[in-house]
ZASE-86046 format. One record per residue (C-alpha): residue number from 1; x, z, y. Coordinates in steps of 0.5 Angstrom, whole numbers, plus 500, padded with zeros to 3 digits. Example, Ala and Ser with C-alpha at 12.3 -4.5 7.8 and 13.67 -1.06 7.14 Angstrom:
BEGIN
nr_px_pz_py
1_525_516_491
2_527_514_498
//
This chain:
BEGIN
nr_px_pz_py
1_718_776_669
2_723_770_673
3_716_768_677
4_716_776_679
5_723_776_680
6_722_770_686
7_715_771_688
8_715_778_690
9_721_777_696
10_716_772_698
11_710_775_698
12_713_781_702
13_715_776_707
14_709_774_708
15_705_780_708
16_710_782_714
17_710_776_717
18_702_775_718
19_699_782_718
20_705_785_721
21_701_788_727
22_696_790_723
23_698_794_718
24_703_798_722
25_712_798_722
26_712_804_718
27_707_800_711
28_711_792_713
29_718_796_712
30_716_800_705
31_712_794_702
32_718_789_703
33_723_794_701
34_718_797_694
35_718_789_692
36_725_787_693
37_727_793_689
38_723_791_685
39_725_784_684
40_732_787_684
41_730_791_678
42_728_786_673
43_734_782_675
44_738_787_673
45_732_788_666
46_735_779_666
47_741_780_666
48_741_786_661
49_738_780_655
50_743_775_658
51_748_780_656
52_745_782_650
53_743_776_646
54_745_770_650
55_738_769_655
56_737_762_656
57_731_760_659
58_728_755_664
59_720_757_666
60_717_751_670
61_713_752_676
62_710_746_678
63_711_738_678
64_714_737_685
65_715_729_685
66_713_725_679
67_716_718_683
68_719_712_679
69_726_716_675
70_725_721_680
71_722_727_676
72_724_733_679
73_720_739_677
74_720_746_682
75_722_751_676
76_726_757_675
77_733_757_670
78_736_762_667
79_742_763_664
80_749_767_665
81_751_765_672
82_744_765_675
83_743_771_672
84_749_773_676
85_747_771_682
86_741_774_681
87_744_782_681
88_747_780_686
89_742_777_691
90_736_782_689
91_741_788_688
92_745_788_696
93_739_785_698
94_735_791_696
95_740_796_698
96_739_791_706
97_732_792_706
98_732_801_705
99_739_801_709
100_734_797_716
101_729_802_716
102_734_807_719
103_738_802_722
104_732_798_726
105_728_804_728
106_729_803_735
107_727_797_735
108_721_794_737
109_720_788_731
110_721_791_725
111_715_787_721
112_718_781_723
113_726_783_721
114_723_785_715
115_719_779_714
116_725_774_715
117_730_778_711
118_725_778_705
119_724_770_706
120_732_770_705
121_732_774_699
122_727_768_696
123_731_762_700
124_737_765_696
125_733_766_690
126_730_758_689
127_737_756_690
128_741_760_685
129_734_759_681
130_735_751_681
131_735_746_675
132_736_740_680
133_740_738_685
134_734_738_690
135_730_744_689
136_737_747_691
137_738_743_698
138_731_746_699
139_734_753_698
140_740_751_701
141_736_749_708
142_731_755_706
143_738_760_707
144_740_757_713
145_734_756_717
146_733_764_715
147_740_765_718
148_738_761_724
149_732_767_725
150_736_773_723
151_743_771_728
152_739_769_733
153_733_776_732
154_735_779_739
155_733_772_742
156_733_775_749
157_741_776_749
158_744_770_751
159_750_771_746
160_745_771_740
161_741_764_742
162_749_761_742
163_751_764_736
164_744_761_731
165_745_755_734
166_752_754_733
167_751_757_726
168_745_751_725
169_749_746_727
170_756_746_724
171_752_748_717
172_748_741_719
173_755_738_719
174_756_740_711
175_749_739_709
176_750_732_711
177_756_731_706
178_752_735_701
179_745_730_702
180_750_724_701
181_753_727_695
182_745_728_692
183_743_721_695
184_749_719_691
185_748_722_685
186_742_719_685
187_744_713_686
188_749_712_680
189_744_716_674
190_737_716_677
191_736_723_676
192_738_729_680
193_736_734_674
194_742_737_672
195_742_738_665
196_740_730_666
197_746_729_670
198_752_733_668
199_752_730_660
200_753_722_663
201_759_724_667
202_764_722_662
203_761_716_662
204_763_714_669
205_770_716_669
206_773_710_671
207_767_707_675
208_770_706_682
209_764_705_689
210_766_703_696
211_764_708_700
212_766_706_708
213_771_700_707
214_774_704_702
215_774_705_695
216_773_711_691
217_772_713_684
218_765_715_683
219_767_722_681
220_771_724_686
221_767_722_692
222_761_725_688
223_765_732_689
224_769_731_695
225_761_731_699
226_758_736_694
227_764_740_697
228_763_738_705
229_757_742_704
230_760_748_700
231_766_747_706
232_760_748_710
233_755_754_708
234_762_757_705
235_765_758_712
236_772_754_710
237_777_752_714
238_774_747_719
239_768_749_718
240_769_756_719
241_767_757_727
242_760_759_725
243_762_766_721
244_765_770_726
245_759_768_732
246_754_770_727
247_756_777_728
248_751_778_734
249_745_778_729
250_744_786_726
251_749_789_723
252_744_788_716
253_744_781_717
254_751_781_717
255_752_785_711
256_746_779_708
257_749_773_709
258_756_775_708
259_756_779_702
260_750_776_697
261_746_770_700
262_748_765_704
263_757_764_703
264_756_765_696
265_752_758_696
266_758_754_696
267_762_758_691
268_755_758_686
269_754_750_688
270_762_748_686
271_761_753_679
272_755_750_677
273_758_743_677
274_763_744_675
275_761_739_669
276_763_734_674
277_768_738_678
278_772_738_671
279_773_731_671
280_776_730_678
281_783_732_680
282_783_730_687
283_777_734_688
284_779_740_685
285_787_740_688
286_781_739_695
287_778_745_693
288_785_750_692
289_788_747_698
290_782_748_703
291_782_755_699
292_789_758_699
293_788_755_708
294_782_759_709
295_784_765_706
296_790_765_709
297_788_762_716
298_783_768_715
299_788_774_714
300_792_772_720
301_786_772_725
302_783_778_723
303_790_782_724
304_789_782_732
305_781_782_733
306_777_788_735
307_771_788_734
308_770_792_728
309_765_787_725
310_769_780_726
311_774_783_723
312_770_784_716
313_767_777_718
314_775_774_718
315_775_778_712
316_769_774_707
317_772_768_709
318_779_770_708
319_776_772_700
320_771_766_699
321_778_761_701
322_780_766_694
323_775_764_690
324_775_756_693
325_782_757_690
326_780_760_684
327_775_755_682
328_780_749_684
329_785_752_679
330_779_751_674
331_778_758_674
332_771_758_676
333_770_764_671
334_775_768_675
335_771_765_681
336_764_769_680
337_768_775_678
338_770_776_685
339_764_773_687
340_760_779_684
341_765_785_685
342_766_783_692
343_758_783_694
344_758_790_693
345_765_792_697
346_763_788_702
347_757_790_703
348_759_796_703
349_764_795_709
350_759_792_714
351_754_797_712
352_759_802_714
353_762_798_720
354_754_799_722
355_754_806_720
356_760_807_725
357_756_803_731
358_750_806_730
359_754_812_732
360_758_809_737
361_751_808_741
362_753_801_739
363_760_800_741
364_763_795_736
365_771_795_739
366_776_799_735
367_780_800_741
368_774_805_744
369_774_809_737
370_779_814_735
371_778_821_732
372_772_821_728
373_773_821_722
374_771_829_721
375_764_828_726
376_762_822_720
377_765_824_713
378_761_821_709
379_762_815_713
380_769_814_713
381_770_817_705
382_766_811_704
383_769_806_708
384_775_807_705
385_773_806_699
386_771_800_700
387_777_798_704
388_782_800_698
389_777_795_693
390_778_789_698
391_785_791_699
392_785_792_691
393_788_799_690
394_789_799_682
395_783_800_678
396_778_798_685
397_774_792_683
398_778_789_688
399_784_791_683
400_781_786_677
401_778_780_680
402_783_778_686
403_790_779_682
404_786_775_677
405_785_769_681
406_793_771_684
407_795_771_677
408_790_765_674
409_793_761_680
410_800_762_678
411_799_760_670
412_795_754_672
413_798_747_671
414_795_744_677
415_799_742_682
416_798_747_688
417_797_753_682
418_804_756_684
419_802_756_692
420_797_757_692
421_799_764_688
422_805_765_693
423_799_765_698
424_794_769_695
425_800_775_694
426_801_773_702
427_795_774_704
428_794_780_700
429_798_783_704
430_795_781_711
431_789_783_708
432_790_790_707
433_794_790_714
434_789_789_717
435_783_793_713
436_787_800_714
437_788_797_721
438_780_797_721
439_781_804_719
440_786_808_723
441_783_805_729
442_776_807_728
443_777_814_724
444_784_816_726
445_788_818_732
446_786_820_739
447_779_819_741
448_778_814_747
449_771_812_748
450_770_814_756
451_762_813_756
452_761_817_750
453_762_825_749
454_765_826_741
455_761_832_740
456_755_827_741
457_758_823_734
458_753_825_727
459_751_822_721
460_747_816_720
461_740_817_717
462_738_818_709
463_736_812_709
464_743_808_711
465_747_813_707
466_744_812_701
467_745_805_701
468_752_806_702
469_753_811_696
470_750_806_691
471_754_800_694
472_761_805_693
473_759_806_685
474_759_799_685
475_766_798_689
476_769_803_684
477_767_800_678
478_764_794_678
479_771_791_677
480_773_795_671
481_766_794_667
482_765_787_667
483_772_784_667
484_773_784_659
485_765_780_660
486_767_776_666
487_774_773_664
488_776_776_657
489_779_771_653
490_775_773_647
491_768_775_651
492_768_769_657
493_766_764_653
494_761_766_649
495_758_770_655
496_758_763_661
497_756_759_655
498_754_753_658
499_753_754_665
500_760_754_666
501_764_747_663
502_771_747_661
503_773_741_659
504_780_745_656
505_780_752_655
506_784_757_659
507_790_759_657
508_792_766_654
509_798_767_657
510_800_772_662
511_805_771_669
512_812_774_669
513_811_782_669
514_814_783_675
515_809_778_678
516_804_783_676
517_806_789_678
518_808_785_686
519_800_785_689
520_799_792_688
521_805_794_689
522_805_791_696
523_798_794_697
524_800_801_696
525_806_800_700
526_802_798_707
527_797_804_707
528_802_808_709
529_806_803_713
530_799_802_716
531_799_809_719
532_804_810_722
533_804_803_725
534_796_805_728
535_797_812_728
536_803_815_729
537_807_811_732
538_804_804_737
539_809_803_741
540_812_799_735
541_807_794_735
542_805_794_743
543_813_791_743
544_812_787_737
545_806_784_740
546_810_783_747
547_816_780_744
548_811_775_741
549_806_774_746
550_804_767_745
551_803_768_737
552_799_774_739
553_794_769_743
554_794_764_738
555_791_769_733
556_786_772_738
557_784_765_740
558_783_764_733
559_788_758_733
560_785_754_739
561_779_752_733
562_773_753_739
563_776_750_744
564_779_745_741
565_772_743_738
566_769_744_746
567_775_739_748
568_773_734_742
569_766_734_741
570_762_739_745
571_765_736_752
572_764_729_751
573_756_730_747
574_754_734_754
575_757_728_758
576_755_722_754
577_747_727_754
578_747_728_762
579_749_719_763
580_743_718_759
581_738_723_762
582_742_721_770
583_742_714_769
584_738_711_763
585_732_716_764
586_733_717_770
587_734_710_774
588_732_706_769
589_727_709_764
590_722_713_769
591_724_709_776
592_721_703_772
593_717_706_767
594_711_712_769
595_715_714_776
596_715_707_779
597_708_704_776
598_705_712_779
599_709_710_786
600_706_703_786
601_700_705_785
602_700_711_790
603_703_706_795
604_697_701_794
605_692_708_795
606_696_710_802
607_695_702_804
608_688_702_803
609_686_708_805
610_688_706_812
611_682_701_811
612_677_706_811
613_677_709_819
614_671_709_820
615_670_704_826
616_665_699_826
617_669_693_829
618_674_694_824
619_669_694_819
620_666_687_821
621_673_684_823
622_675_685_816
623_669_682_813
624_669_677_818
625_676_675_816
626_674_675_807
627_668_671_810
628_673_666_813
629_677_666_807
630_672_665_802
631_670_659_807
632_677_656_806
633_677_656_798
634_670_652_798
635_672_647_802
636_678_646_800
637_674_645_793
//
């Protein structure tokens, strides 16, 4: 069944892939979506066992490298939070599939979109399936050579080669943390199989290494550059720049990567070692600031973007700095809750904002909508149902795993518990600010679309809309279904077992009972300070965002991170690049290299050709002229 679970997406891809043409747009699209679902299907049968009966298994595919201490096997591992990953992948992953039959009809490649989105499904699954440290960096490299395909699937628009390259390489900056950190590792245990790894780790505590000039605890630098790589496929702060660029892949491609696959990899990476992560506080005092950072630096650029999709991007990235800081007050548990609930409210709302373009003619600026809301009902009910679970509205999903992570940083003992809980509550507010913002702005008010007449505005096809009802189901009540088995104090430890470590159990207290009633209360206020500020009255926020010009434009510029980057990094590479081409290349290398020998030997052709006249005087006073030096050098002899 698990080899099922993994190999069904792939050998959808490559049916699609290679016999695409062949088998016709309309096969290669129901091929991949019946495997997928399929595989989506028995995950949900794994995960039921997990539950059930404490499920653990590690089903062995093939010996990968048998090479001195380096035995590393391809394999499949099975336990709660792989079981998690697992619902989480195929399910959204499936829901994908059937969503981009409707959505990419028009388009002329389906077999190779379909092909390329079942291949990330199995990068993501080889990932979270791993029982090694290498075979998740082939899954870890897998995702984001997949997401360089799917960013970049409309090659022919500028934008979109830009934003895949920019993905690649600022993903290549993390991966080469997250390689140290394997090669280190190996280094200091002679294994990267984790169940060889992780129970060694108490016996290092207080081995110290030098790592450039600098001296480190082993542990800590060991997570510190397994977190680079997390920072990195995570989108978290300074390492963020690629998420939002990579809206300018379909809006199925945004739902993929954003809600099930590739920026939950650093989140699962830090929970699945968290055996290590528990012995170093540095590290995790890292993790809670780089967290409470993004999810607040997040929020406030999503208050004054535009574009429907950017908005929700800012948003993923602003509620995986949520589950970073909960995994840095030792809550991982907590952690993957969001993880999982999340998935399904955030997918929800990408498919919906696709929903919303696909009607739009494929406009995507909020401020060219309006007044909608009763052309597309379905649409807009299920989008607000996705809105009040990310803002978490009493009794959504969203209500019991964020004010959760709020509520665990609180109580936590760490040092930036306490702040990091002032800037979740922070956070929260702007998150559901700018989430009704979303909202008022495409479904209510006046319509202001100038290019499309509104009677021309209708409902997405079955095959969207389904997909979207399933995922609301989920945004409803994954939140109250799980929570007990999640992060019930009773539950929770028999439920992750082993697959999550805590060195020190957490505790069972509860956080003042005017802290707990704070976020929701806050929430439920701004929905209707949302509407009349975007509705009723925006002469209010236009003289709002004219008395502070200059903090708006830092917002939208998204505090400078681009163009600092530009002036720092990409600048100089272009100019240090273009020297060594004018000058090295160019002056050096070719003019002395195959330029100059070429040019030698076209001046000596040019020369001789002019001994070839054609004159017979000028033959016989050359071979006069040899035969008089032939005749010098013999007597001379």
């Amino acid at each position: 069944m698990e080899y099922l679970i993994l190999f069904l997406p792939l050998i959808g891809s490559i049916i699609s892939g290679f016999f695409g043409k062949t088998i016709g747009d309309k096969l290669s699209q129901l091929i991949t979506c019946i495997l997928v679902s399929i595989s989506a299907l028995l995950s949900l049968f794994i995960f039921f066992k997990v539950v059930s009966s404490g499920y653990e298994h590690n089903a062995i595919i093939a010996t990968w490298i048998n090479s001195g201490s380096l035995n590393v096997n391809w394999s499949i591992k099975v336990d709660a939070l792989s079981a998690v990953m697992l619902v989480v992948v195929t399910l959204v992953s499936s829901l994908v599939h059937i969503y981009s039959v409707g959505y990419m009809s028009h388009d002329p490649h389906k077999p190779r979109f379909m092909s390329y989105l079942s291949l990330f499904t199995f990068a993501m699954l080889t990932l979270v399936t791993s029982d090694n440290f290498l075979q998740l960096f082939f899954g870890w490299e897998g995702v984001g050579l997949c997401s360089y395909f799917l960013i970049g699937f409309w090659y022919k628009k500028e934008t979109a080669n830009a934003a895949a390259i920019k993905a690649f390489i600022v993903n290549r900056v993390g991966d080469f943390g997250f390689a140290l950190g394997i090669f280190l590792i190996f280094y200091i245990f002679g294994t990267v199989n984790y169940d060889e790894v992780f129970p060694k780790i108490p016996e290092i505590i207080d081995q110290k290494i030098n790592f450039l000039s600098f001296e480190f605890n082993t542990i800590d630098l060991i997570c510190l550059l397994l977190f680079i790589g997390a920072m990195g496929k995570s989108a978290q702060f300074l390492l963020h720049t690629w998420l939002p660029d990579a809206m300018e892949g379909p809006t199925p491609v945004s739902a993929l990567i954003h809600a099930a696959t590739m920026v939950t990899a650093g989140v699962f990476l830090v929970v699945r070692c968290s055996p290590i992560y528990e012995y170093s506080e540095l590290a995790l005092s890292v993790i809670t600031v780089v967290g409470m950072t993004t999810a607040f630096f997040a929020a406030t650029v999503a208050l004054v973007q535009t574009d429907i999709k950017k908005i929700i991007a800012y948003s993923t990235c602003s509620q995986l700095g949520y589950m970073f800081f909960a995994a840095g007050v030792g809550a991982y548990n907590v952690a993957m809750f969001h993880l999982f609930t999340h998935a399904f409210f955030k997918a929800l709302l990408f498919l919906g904002s696709g929903s919303v373009i696909h009607s739009f003619k494929d406009e995507q600026d909020v401020t060219k909508m309006g007044g909608v809301f009763k052309k597309l009902p379905y649409t807009y009910a299920l989008m607000v149902v996705g809105t009040l679970a990310l803002t978490g509205f009493p009794f959504l999903s969203g209500f019991y795993s964020k004010d959760a992570i709020i509520e665990f940083a609180y109580i936590s003992e760490t040092k930036f518990g306490i702040y990091a809980a002032g800037i979740g509550v922070l956070t929260a507010v702007m998150t559901s600010i700018y989430s009704w913002r979303l909202i008022f702005k495409t479904f209510h008010g006046d319509y202001k679309n100038k290019d499309l007449s509104i009677d021309t505005m209708h409902e997405s096809p079955l095959s969207m809309m389904l997909p979207l009802m399933l995922l609301a189901v989920g945004a409803v009540f994954s939140g109250f279904l799980f929570k007990e088995l999640f992060i019930g104090h009773d539950t929770m430890y028999n439920f992750w077992g082993e697959s999550i470590k805590f060195v020190e159990p957490l505790g069972k207290e509860h956080p003042p009972t005017w802290f707990l009633f704070l976020t929701p209360t806050l929430v439920v206020l701004t929905i209707p300070l949302s509407y009349y500020l975007f509705v009723k009255n925006t002469k209010i926020v236009n003289e709002i965002v004219s008395i502070n010009m200059p903090v708006y434009i830092f917002l939208q510029k998204k505090w400078y991170f681009d163009e600092l980057y530009d002036q720092i990094f990409i600048k100089p590479s272009k100019s240090f690049g273009i020297f060594l081409w004018k000058k090295i290349d160019g002056l050096i290398i070719d003019k002395f290299g195959p330029d100059g020998i070429s040019n030698l030997v076209k001046f000596f052709s040019f020369k001789a050709v002019k001994f070839q006249s054609g004159y017979i005087y000028q033959y016989a006073f050359i071979m006069l002229l040899g035969f008089s030096i032939l005749l010098t050098l013999l007597i001379v002899k």
